[in-house]
C-alpha positions as CSV (number, residue, x, y, z in Angstrom):
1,X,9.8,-15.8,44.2
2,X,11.2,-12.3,43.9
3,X,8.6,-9.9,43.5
4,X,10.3,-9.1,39.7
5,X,9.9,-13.2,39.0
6,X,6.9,-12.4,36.9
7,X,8.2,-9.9,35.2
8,X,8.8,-10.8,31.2
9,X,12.1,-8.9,30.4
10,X,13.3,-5.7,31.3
11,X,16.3,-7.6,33.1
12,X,19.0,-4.3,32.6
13,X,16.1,-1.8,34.4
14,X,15.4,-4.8,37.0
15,X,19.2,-4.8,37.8
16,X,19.4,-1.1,37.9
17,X,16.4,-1.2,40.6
18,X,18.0,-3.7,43.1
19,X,21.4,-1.8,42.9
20,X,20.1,1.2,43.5
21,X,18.0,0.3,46.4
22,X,20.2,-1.6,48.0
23,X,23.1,1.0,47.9
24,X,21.2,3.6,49.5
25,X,21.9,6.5,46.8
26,X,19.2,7.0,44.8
27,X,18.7,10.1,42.0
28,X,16.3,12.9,42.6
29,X,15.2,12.4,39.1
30,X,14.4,9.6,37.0
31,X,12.2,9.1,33.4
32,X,10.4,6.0,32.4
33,X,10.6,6.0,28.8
34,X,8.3,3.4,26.9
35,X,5.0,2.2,24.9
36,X,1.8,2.7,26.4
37,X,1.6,-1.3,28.0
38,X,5.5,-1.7,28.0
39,X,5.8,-1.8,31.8
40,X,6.5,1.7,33.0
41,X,4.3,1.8,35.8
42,X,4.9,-1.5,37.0
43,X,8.5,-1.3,37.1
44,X,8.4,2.2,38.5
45,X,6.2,0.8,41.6
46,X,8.3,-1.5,41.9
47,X,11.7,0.9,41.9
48,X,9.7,2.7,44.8
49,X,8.7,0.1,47.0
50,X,12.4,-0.9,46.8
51,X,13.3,2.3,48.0
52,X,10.8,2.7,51.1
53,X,11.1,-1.0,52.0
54,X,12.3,-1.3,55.5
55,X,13.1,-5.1,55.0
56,X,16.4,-6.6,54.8
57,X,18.3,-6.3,51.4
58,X,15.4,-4.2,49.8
59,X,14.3,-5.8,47.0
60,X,10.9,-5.1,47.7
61,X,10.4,-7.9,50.5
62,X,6.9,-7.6,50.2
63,X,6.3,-8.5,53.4
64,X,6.9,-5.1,55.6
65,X,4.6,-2.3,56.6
66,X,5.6,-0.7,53.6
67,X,4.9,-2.9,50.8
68,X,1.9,-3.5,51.9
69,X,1.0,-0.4,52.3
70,X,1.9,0.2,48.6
71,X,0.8,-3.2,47.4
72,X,-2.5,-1.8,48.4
73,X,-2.2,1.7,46.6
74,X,-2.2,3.4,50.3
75,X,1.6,4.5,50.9
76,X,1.7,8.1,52.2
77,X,5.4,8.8,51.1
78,X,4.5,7.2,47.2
79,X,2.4,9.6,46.1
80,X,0.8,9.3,42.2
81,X,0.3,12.5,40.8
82,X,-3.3,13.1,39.4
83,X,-4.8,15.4,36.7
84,X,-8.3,16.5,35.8
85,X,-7.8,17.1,32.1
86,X,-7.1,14.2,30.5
87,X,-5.0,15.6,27.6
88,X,-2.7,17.9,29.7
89,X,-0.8,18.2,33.4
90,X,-1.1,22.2,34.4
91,X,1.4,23.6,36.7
92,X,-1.6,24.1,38.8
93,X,-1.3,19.9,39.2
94,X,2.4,20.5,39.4
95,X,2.4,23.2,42.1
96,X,-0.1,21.5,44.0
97,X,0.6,17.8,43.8
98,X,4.6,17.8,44.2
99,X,6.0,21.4,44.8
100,X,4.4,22.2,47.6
101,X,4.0,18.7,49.1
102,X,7.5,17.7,48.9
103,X,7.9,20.7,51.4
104,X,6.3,18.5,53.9
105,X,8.7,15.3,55.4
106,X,8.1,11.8,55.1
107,X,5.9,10.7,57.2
108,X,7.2,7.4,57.9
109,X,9.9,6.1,55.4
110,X,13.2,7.5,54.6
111,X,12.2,9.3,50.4
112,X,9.3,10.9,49.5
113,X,8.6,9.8,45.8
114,X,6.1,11.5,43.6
115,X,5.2,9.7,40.2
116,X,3.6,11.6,37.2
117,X,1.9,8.9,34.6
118,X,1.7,10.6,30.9
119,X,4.2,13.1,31.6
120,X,4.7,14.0,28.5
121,X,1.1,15.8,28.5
122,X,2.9,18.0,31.6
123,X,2.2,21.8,29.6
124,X,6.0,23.7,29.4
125,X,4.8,25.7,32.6
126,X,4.6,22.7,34.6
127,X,7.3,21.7,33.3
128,X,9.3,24.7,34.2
129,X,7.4,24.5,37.7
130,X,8.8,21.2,37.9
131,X,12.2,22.3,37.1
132,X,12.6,24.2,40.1
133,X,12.0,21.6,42.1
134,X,14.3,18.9,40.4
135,X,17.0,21.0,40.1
136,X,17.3,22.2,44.3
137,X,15.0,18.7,46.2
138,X,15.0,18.2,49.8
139,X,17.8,15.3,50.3
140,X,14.3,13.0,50.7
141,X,12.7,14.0,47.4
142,X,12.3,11.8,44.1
143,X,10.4,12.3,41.1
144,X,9.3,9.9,38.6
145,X,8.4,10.9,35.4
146,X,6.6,8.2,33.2
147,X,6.3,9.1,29.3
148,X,5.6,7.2,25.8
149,X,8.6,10.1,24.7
150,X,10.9,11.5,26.7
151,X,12.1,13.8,23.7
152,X,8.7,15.7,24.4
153,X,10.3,17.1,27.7
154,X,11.8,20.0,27.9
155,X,16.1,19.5,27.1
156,X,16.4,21.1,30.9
157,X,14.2,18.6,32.3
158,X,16.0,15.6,30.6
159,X,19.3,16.4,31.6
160,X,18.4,16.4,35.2
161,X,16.8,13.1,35.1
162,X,18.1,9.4,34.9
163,X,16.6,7.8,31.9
164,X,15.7,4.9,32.1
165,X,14.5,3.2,28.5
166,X,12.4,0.3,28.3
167,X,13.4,-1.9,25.5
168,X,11.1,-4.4,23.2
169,X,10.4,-7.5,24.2
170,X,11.3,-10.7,22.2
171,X,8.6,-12.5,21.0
172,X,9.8,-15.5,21.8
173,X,9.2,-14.6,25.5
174,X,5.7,-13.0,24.9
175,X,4.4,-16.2,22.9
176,X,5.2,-18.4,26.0
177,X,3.9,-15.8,28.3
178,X,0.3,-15.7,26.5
179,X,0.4,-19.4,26.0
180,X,1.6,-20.3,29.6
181,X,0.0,-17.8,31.6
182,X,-3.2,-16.8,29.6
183,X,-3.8,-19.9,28.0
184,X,-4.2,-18.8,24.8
185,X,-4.0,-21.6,21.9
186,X,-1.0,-21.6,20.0
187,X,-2.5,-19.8,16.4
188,X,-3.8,-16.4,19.0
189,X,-0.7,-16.7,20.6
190,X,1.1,-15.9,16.9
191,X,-0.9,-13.6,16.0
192,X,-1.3,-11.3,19.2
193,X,2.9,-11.7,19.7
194,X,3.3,-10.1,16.0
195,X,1.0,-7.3,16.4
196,X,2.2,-6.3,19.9
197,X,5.6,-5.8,18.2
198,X,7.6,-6.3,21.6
199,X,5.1,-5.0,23.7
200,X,3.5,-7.4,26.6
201,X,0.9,-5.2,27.4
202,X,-0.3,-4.6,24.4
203,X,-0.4,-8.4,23.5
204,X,-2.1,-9.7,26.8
205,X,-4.9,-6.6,26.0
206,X,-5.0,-8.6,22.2
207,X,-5.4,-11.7,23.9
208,X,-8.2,-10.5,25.6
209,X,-10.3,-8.3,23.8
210,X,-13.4,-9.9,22.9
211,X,-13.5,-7.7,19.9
212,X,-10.1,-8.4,18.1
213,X,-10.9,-11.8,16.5
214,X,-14.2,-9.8,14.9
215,X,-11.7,-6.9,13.7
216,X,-9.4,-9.2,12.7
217,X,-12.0,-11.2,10.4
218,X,-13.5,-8.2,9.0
219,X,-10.1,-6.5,7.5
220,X,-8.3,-9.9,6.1
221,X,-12.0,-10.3,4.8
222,X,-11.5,-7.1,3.1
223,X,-8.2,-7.3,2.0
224,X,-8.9,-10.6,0.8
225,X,-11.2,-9.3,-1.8
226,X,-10.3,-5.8,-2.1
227,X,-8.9,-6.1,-6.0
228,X,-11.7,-7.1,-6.9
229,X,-14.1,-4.4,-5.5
230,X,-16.5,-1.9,-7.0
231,X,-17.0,1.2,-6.5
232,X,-19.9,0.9,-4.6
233,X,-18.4,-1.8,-2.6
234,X,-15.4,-0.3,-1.5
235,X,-17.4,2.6,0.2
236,X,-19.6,-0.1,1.8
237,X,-16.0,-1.1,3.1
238,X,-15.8,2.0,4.3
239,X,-18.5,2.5,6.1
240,X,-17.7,-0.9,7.9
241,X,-14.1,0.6,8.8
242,X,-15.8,3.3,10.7
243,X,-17.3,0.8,13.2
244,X,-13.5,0.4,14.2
245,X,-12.5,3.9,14.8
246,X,-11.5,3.5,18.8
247,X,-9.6,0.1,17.8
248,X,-8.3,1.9,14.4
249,X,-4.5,1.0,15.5
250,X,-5.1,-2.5,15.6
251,X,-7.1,-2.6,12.5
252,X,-4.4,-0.8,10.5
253,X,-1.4,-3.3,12.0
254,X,-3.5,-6.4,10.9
255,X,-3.3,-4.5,7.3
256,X,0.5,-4.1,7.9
257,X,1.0,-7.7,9.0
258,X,-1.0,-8.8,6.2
259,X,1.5,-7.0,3.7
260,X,4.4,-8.4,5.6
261,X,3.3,-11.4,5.3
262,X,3.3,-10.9,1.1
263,X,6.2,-9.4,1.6
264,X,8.2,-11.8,3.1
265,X,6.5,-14.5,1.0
266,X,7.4,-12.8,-2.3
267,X,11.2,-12.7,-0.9
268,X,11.6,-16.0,0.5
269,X,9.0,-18.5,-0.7
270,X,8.4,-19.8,2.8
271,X,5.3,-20.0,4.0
272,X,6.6,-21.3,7.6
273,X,7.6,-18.0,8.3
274,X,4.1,-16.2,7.9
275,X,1.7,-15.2,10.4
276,X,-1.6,-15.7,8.5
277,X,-0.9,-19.0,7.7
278,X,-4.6,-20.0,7.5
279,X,-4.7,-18.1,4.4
280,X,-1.7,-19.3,2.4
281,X,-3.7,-19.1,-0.8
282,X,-4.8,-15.4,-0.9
283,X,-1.3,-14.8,0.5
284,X,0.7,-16.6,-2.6
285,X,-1.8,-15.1,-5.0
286,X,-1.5,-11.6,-4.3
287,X,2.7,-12.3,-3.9
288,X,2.7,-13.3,-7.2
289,X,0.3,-10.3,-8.6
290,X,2.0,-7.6,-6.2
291,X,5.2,-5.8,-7.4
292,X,7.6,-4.8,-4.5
293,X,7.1,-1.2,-5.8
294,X,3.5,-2.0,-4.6
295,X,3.9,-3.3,-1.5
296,X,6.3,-0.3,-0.4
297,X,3.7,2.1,-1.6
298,X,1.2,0.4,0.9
299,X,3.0,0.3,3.7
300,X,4.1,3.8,3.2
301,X,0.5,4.5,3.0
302,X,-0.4,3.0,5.7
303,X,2.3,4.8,7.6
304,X,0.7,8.2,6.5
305,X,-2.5,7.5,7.5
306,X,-1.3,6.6,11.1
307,X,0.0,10.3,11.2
308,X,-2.7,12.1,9.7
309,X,-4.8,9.9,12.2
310,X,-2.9,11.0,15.2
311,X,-3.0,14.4,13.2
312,X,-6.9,14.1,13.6
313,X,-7.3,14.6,9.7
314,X,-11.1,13.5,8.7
315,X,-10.8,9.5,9.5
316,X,-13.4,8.8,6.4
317,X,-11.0,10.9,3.9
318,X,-7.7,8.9,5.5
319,X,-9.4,5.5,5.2
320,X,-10.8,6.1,1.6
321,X,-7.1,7.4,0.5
322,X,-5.4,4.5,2.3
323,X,-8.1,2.2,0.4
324,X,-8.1,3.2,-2.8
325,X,-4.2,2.9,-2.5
326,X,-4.3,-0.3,-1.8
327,X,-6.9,-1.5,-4.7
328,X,-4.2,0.2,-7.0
329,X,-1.1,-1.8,-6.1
């Protein structure tokens, strides 16, 4: 098996990797553009054991000095820059980790490659630190830049890099992924596959967090009921929610999903198509009481609240506004 067999999609960026190595002309600059858990550091590996493999045809064989020198994270020439704060890369990291180093040879394959995970946290001197460097390498030096948005980089940066996107997954491939490969029973399978919205990473982390099927219960519990609330109860809800605040994302997409699913069942009368499909009851009953008008309003106050939450707005104020929205449509 090719060392991309178990690799679920990503097929153009695979193709891209084995040309490249194999033709012996790589860029000095590349990006990695994806969701956190889409693959980017993987795949990037992967694009530079390809390049330092001294086996035939390159693909990585897996086999030679070099891969296993970076199948075991201890290639001298594939270097991972590291930073100490974890919400920014300071030129000091830059300077230190790549523009200085890359002054130094190889010391035993034919590229020097420097990776930089969460480059998008790289501050605008780095980046300009960086820039330097990209824009006049030594004919051995390549730089990988791995980001969640490439539009965060500065325009100069971009334009001197390859980009390299990587694109959703089906679901179709990450249901039989967690079914064949994690085991996971058919009814997890659905459910992890519609949250991870194209992402395997983030679906195989679903599929095994001990803590999702509790999350899970607790907010269709809620939104089972929430009509119906008092007062009293829906700031007991609250206070519940806040148990969730480092798995918030998750808890708000099972609220999204939930909607979709009375979405969808308002428009099509099919409950075949719905991912709760243990609770077909609450789901028809609140289809027939929900206006569309409603259901937009949710979901576009759900989307807020993922902003103001990124935002760092009070997480109590967000959740009770987000609540109290959804008890009123």
């Amino acid at each position: 098996m090719t060392p991309y067999g178990k690799i679920v999609g990503h097929q153009d960026i695979i193709d891209y990797i084995e040309k490249t190595a194999a033709s012996d002309s790589p860029a000095h600059a590349y990006i990695f553009s994806g969701e956190r858990g889409s693959g980017k550091k993987l795949l990037s590996n992967l694009f530079a054991m390809a390049l330092e493999c001294s086996g035939e045809g390159r693909k990585p064989c897996m086999e030679c000095h070099s891969c296993r020198q970076a199948k075991s994270g201890n290639h001298p020439d594939i270097i991972w820059v590291k930073h100490e704060r974890p919400q920014s890369v300071g030129v000091d990291d830059i300077r230190e980790q790549i523009v200085s180093d890359i002054e130094i040879r190889p010391y035993s394959s034919p590229y020097k490659i420097y990776i930089v995970d969460e480059a998008e946290k790289m501050t605008v001197q780095a980046q300009n630190a960086l820039l330097k460097t990209i824009e006049e390498p030594p004919s051995y030096g390549i730089i990988i830049l791995l980001t969640t948005n490439a539009d965060i980089l500065l325009p100069t940066v971009r334009s001197r890099c390859i980009q390299l996107k990587l694109k959703n997954i089906k679901d179709s491939l990450i249901r039989k992924y967690l079914c064949d490969e994690l085991l996971a029973d058919e009814d997890r399978a659905d459910i992890c596959t519609a949250f991870a919205q194209g992402n395997l990473g983030r679906a195989i982390m679903l599929a095994k967090s001990e803590y999702f099927n509790e999350i899970m219960h607790d907010a269709v519990h809620l939104l089972k009921y929430i009509k119906e609330m008092e007062l009293y109860e829906i700031v007991d809800a609250l206070k519940e929610i806040g148990k969730y605040k480092l798995e918030i994302s998750d808890y708000l997409d099972i609220i999204s999903i939930w909607y979709r699913d009375i979405l969808l069942f308002k428009a099509t009368n099919d409950v075949n198509r719905l991912i709760f499909h243990d609770e077909v009851k609450y789901i028809k009953e609140q289809a027939e009481k929900s206006s569309y008008e409603g259901i937009e309003n949710i979901l576009e106050a759900l989307d807020k609240a993922k902003v103001r939450l990124a935002a760092n707005v009070n997480f109590d104020t967000v959740m009770e506004l987000l609540l109290w929205t959804i008890k009123e449509n």
